[in-house]
C-alpha positions as CSV (number, residue, x, y, z in Angstrom):
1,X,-11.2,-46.2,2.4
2,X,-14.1,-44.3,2.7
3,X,-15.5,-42.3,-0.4
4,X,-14.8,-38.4,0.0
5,X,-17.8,-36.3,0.6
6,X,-18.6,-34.1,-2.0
7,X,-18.1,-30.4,-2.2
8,X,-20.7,-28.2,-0.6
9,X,-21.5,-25.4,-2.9
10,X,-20.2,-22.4,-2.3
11,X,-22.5,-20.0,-0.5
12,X,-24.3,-17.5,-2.4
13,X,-22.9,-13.5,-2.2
14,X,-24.0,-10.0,-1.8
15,X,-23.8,-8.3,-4.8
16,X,-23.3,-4.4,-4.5
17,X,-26.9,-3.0,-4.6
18,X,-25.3,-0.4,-7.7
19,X,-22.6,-1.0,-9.6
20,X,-20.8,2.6,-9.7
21,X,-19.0,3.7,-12.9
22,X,-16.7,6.1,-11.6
23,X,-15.7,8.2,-8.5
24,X,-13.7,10.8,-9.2
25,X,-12.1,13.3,-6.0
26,X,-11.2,16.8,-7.3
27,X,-9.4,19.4,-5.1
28,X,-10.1,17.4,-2.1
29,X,-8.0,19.5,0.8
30,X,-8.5,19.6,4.7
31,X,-6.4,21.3,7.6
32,X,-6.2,20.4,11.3
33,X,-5.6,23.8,12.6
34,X,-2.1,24.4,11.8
35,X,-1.6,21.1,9.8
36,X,-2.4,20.6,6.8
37,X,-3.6,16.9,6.4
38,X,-4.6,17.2,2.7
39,X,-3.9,19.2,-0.2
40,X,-5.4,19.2,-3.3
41,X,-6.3,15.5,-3.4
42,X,-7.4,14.4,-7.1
43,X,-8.2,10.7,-7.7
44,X,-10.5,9.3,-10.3
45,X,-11.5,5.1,-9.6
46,X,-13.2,2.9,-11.6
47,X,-16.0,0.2,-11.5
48,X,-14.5,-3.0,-9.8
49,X,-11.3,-1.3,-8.9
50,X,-9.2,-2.2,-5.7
51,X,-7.0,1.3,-5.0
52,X,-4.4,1.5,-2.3
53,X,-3.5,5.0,-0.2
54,X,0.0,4.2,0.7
55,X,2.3,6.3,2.6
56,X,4.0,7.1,6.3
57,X,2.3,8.0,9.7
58,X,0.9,11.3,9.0
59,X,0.7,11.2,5.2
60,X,-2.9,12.5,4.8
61,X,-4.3,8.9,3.6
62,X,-6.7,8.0,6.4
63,X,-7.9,11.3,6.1
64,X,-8.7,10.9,2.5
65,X,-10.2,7.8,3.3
66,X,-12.4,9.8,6.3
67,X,-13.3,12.7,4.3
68,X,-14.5,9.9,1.4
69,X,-17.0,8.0,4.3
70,X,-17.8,10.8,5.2
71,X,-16.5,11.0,8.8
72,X,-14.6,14.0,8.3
73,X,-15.8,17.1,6.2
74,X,-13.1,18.9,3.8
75,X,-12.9,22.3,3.5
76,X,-12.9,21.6,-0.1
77,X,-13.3,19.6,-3.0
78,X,-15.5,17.5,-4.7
79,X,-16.4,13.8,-4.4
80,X,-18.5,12.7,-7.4
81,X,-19.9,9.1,-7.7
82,X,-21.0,8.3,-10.9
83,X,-21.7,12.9,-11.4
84,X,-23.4,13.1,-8.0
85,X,-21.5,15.2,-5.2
86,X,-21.3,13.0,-2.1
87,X,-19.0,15.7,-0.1
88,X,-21.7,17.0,1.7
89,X,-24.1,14.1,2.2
90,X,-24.2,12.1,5.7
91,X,-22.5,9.1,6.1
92,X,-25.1,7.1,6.5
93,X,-26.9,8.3,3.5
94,X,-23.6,7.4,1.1
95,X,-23.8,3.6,1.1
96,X,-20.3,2.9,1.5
97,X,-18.7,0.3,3.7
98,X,-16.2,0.9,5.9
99,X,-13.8,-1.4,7.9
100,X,-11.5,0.3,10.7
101,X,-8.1,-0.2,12.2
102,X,-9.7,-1.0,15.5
103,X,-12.6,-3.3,14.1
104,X,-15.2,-1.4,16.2
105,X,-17.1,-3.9,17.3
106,X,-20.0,-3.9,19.8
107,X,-18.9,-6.1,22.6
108,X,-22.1,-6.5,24.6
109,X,-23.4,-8.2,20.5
110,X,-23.1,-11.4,19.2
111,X,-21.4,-11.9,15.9
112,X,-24.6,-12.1,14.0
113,X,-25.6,-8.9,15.9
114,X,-22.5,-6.5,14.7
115,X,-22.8,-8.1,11.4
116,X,-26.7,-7.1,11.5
117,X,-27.0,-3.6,12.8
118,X,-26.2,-1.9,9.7
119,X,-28.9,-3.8,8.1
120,X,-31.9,-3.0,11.1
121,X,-30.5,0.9,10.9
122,X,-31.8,0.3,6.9
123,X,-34.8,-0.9,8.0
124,X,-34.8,-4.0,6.0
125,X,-37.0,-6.8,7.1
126,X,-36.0,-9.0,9.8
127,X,-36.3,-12.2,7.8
128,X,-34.3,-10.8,5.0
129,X,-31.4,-9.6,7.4
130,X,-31.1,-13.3,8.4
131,X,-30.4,-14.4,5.1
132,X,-28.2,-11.5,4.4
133,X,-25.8,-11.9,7.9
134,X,-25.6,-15.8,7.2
135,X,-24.4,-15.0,3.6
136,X,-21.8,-12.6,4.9
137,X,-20.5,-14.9,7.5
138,X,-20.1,-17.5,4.9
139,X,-18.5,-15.8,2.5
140,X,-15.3,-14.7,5.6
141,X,-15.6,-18.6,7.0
142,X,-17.6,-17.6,10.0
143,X,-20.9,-19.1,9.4
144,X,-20.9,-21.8,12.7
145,X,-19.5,-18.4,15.2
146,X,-22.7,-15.8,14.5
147,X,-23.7,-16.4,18.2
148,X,-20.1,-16.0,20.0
149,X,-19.2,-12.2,21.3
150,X,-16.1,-10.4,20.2
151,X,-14.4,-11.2,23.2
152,X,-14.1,-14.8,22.5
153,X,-13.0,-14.2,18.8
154,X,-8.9,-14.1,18.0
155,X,-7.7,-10.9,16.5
156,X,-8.1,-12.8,12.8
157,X,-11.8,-13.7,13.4
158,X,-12.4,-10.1,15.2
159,X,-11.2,-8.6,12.1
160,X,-13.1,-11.4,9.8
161,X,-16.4,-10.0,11.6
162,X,-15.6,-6.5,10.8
163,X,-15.3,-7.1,6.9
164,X,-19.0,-8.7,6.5
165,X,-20.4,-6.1,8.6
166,X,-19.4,-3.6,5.9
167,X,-20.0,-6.2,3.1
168,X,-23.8,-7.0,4.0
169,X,-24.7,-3.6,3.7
170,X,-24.0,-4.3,-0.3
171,X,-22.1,-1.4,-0.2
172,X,-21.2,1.0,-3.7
173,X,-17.8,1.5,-2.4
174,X,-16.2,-0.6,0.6
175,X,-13.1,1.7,2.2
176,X,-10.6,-0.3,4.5
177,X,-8.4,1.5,6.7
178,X,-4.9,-0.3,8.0
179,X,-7.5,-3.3,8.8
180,X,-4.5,-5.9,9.5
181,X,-2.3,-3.7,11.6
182,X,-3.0,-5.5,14.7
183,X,-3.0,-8.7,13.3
184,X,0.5,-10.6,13.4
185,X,2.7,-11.1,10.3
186,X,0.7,-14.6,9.7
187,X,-2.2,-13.6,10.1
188,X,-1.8,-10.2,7.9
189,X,-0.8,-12.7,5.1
190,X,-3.6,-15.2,5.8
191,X,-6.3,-12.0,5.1
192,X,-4.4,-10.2,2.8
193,X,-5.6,-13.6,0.4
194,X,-9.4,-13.4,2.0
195,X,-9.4,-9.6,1.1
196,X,-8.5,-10.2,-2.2
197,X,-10.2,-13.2,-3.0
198,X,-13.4,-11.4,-2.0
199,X,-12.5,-8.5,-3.9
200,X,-12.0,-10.5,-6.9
201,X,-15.3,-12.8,-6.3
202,X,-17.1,-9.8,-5.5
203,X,-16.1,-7.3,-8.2
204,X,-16.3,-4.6,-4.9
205,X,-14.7,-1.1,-5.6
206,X,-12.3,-0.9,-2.8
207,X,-10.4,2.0,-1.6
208,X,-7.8,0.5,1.1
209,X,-5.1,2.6,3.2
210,X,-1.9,0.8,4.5
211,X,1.8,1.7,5.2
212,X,2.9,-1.7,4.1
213,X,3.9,-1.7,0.9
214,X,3.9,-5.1,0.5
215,X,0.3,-5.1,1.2
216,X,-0.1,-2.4,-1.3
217,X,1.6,-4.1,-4.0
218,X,0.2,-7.5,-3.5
219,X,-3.8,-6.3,-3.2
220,X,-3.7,-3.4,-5.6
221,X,-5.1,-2.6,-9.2
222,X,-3.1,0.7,-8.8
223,X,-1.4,2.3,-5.7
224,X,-1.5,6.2,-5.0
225,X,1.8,7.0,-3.0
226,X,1.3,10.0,-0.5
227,X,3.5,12.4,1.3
228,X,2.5,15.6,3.6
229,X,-1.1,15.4,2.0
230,X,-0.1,15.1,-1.5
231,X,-0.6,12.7,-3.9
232,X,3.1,12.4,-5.3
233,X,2.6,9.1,-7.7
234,X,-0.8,7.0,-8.8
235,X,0.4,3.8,-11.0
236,X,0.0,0.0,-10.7
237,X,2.2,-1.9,-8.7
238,X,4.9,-2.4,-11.4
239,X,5.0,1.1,-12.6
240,X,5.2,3.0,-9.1
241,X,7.8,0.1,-8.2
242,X,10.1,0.0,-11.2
243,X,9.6,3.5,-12.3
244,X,9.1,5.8,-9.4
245,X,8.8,9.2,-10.3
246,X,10.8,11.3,-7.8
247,X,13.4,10.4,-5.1
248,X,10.6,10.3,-2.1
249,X,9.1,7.1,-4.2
250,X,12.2,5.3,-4.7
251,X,13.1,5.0,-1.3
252,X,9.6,4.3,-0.3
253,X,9.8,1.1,-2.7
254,X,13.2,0.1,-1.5
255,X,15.9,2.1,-3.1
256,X,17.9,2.0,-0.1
257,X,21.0,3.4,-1.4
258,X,20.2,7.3,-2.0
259,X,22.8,10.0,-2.4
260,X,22.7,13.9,-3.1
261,X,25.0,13.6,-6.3
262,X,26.3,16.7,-8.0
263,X,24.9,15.8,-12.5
264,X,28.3,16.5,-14.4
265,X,26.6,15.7,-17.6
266,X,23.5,14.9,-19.0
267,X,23.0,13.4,-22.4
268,X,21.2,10.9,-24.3
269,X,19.5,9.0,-21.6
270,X,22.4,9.2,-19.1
271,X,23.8,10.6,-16.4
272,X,26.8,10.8,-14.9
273,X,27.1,12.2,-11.3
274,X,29.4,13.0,-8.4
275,X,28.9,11.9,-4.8
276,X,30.1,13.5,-2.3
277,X,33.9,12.2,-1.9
278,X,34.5,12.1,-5.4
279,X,33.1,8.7,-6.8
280,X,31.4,8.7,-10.1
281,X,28.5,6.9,-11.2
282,X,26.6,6.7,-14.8
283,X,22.6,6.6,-14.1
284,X,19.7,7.0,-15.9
285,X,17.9,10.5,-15.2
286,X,14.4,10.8,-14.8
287,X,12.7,14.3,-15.6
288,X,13.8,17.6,-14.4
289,X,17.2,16.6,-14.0
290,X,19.5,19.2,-15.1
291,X,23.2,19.6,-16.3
292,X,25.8,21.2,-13.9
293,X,22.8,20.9,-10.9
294,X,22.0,18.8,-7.1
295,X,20.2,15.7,-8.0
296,X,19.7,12.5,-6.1
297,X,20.8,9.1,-7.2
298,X,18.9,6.1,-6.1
299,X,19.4,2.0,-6.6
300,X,18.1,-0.8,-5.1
301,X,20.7,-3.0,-2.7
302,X,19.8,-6.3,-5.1
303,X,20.9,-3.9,-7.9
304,X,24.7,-3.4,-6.5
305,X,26.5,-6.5,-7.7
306,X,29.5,-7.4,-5.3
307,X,32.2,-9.3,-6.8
308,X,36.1,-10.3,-5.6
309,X,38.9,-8.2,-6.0
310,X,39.6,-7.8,-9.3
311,X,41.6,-5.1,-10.7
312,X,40.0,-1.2,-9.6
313,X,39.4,-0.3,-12.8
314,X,36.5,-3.2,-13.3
315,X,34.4,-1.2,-10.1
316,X,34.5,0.6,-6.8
317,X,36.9,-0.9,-4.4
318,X,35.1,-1.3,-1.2
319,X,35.3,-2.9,2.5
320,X,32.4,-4.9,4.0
321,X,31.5,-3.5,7.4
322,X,29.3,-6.0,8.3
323,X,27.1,-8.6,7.3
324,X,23.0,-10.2,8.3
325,X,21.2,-13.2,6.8
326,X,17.6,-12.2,6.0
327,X,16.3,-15.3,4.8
328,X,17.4,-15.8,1.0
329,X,20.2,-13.7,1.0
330,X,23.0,-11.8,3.0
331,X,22.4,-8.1,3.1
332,X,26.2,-6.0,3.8
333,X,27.2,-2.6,4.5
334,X,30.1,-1.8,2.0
335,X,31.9,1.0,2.3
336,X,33.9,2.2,-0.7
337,X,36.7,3.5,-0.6
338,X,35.8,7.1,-1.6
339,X,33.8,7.0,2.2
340,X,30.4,6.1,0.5
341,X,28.5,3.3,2.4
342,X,26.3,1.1,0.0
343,X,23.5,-1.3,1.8
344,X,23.9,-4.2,-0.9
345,X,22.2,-7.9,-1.3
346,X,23.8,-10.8,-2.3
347,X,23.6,-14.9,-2.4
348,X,27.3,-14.7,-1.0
349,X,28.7,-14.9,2.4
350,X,31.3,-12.0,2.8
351,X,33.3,-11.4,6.1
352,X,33.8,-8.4,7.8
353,X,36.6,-7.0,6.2
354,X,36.4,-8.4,3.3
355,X,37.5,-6.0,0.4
356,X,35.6,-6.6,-2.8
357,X,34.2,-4.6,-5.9
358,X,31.2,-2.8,-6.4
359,X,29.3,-2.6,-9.5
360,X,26.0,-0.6,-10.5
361,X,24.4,-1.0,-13.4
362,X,23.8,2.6,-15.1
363,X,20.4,1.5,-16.2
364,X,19.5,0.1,-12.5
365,X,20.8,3.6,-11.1
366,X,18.1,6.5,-11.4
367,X,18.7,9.9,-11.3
368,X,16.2,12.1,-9.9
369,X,15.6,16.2,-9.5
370,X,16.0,17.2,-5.5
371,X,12.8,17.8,-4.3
C-alpha cells in the first residue's frame, strides 16, 4: 500500500484589519410609513462575538441588521463602535462585511472577480488583491473554482463565494442575513459547520439574522429574540431556551402546549392554575405573575410524560387523537378529558384511541404574565 501523502498546511487567513472592543446600539428605531419596523433597539456586542437576530417574517431583524451596514438610515439611535458613531457614515466607509439572502453575485464575473471587487473599490494593489482572493477561497474550499461564473456554481458553492467576498475585505464586523435560506436542509447543515468553524478560526464579530432557531442555537454566543421591532429576550442559547422570559419566547423555542390559565394561587415558587374546562395544573411562575389574575401556562411536548391507565388520581385521564413518527420519537395529540388537547412526545407507540394518563411536571410547566 502506498504511503499516505502528507497534510498540506492549512492556508493562511485574513485577519480583521481592527479588532473592535465593543459595538453598542442605543435607541435604534425606524418606521416604514405606517409600520414600525424597529423600536427602541438596544444591543451591546463584544470583541469576537457571534450574535443571532432571531424572530418571525416581519420581526424588525433584517432591518436592524440594514440600519447596522448601513443600507437603511434610522430615524434614531446610535451605533457606536468602539465610542465612534457609525449611524450616519456611508456604507462603504464602515468596514463591515456583509453577506445577503440572495448572494448578490455579479454574473457576468468570475469567482475570483466577485470575490475581488470589494478589494479594487479599496484601491489596494493589484498584486496584493491576488493573494488576498486566493486566501479567501481557500479558507470556504474554493480555491481550484476562482475562474468559473456563478451560473455554473450549486446553490452551496454560490453561497461559499458570497462569504469570502465579505471576509477578504478583513472586515471589523461581518453581518449575515438568512444566508442559508435557499440552501436545502443538507446543505444548511453542511454551512452552518463552515460558518462556524470560520467564525471560531477567525475570531470574526458576527452579527447573523435567521428564523431558524436551530441555526440560532447551534451558531450563537448569545441570541436576541425579536417580536414587532422589539428586542423581547438577549441570552445564550441555554438561557433563552430553558428559561424564556415571557410566553412569546416559550413558544418560539418549542413550548408547544400554551394555554390562557386563570392563577388560583401563587406562593413560594408555585403556581397553581385553571384552564379553561376546569383542569388544574401546579407550574412554576416566572415574574409578573399575579394571584387571582390571566396568565399563560407553557410546557414543552417532551415534558408531558404519557403513561397507561392507572388509577385518575395519579394524572389527567386523556384520549389519543392521533399519532406521527418524527424520527426518534412518536409525537400525539392527547386530549384530556376536561376538552384540553396536549401535543406530547414519547418513545411509545400509542393507538388512536388509546386512553392513557398525563403527567406534567410542575417544575417543567412555566407560568407566565399575558402579554
Amino acid at each position: 500500500m502506498s504511503a499516505r501523502p502528507a497534510a498540506e498546511p492549512a492556508p493562511s487567513a485574513p485577519a480583521p484589519a481592527r479588532r473592535i472592543g465593543r459595538l453598542e446600539v442605543r435607541g435604534l428605531s425606524k418606521r416604514f410609513a405606517h409600520v414600525v419596523a424597529l423600536s427602541n433597539f438596544d444591543l451591546d456586542v463584544q470583541s469576537g462575538e457571534f450574535i443571532s437576530l432571531l424572530g418571525p417574517s416581519g420581526c424588525g431583524k433584517s432591518t436592524a441588521l440594514n440600519c447596522l451596514a448601513g443600507l437603511v438610515e434610522p430615524d434614531a439611535g446610535r451605533i457606536l463602535l468602539d465610542g465612534e458613531d457609525l449611524a450616519r457614515v456611508p456604507p462603504e466607509r464602515r468596514g463591515f462585511g456583509v453577506v445577503f439572502q440572495s448572494y448578490a453575485l455579479f454574473p457576468h464575473m468570475t469567482v475570483a472577480r466577485n470575490v475581488a471587487f470589494g478589494l479594487e473599490m479599496m484601491g489596494v494593489r493589484p498584486e496584493a488583491v491576488a493573494e488576498r482572493v486566493r486566501q479567501a477561497l481557500a479558507l470556504v474550499h474554493l480555491e481550484d473554482l476562482g475562474d468559473r461564473y456563478p451560473a455554473q456554481l450549486s446553490g452551496g458553492q454560490q453561497q461559499r463565494v458570497a462569504l469570502a467576498r465579505a471576509l477578504v475585505i478583513e472586515p471589523r464586523l461581518l453581518l449575515m442575513d438568512e444566508p442559508l435560506s435557499n440552501l436545502d436542509a443538507k446543505l444548511r447543515l453542511e454551512m452552518r459547520l463552515e460558518i462556524r468553524r470560520l467564525h471560531q478560526r477567525l475570531g470574526l464579530t458576527t452579527l447573523y439574522v435567521t428564523h431558524d432557531q436551530e441555526e440560532a442555537l447551534s451558531l450563537s454566543d448569545r441570541i436576541g429574540l425579536m417580536k414587532d421591532g422589539v428586542l423581547r429576550q438577549v441570552g445564550t442559547p441555554e438561557e433563552v431556551y430553558l428559561h424564556p422570559d415571557t410566553a412569546f419566547v416559550a413558544n418560539f423555542f418549542g413550548y408547544r402546549n400554551v394555554f390562557r390559565v386563570h392563577a388560583d394561587a401563587v406562593h413560594d415558587g408555585r403556581a397553581t392554575v385553571t384552564i379553561p374546562g376546569g383542569l388544574r395544573l401546579e407550574g412554576t411562575p416566572r415574574s409578573g405573575v399575579r394571584q387571582g389574575a390571566d396568565a399563560v401556562a407553557a410546557v414543552r411536548p417532551e415534558d408531558v410524560e404519557v403513561g397507561g391507565p392507572g388509577g385518575v388520581d395519579h394524572g389527567i385521564p386523556a384520549t389519543v387523537e392521533f399519532a406521527e413518527f418524527v424520527g426518534d420519537a412518536f409525537e400525539c395529540s392527547v386530549t384530556a378529558d376536561a376538552g384540553v388537547v396536549f401535543v406530547v412526545r414519547t418513545p411509545d407507540r400509542w393507538a388512536q384511541g388509546a386512553r392513557v394518563l398525563l403527567r406534567v411536571d410542575p417544575s417543567r410547566l412555566l407560568v407566565f404574565p399575558p402579554e
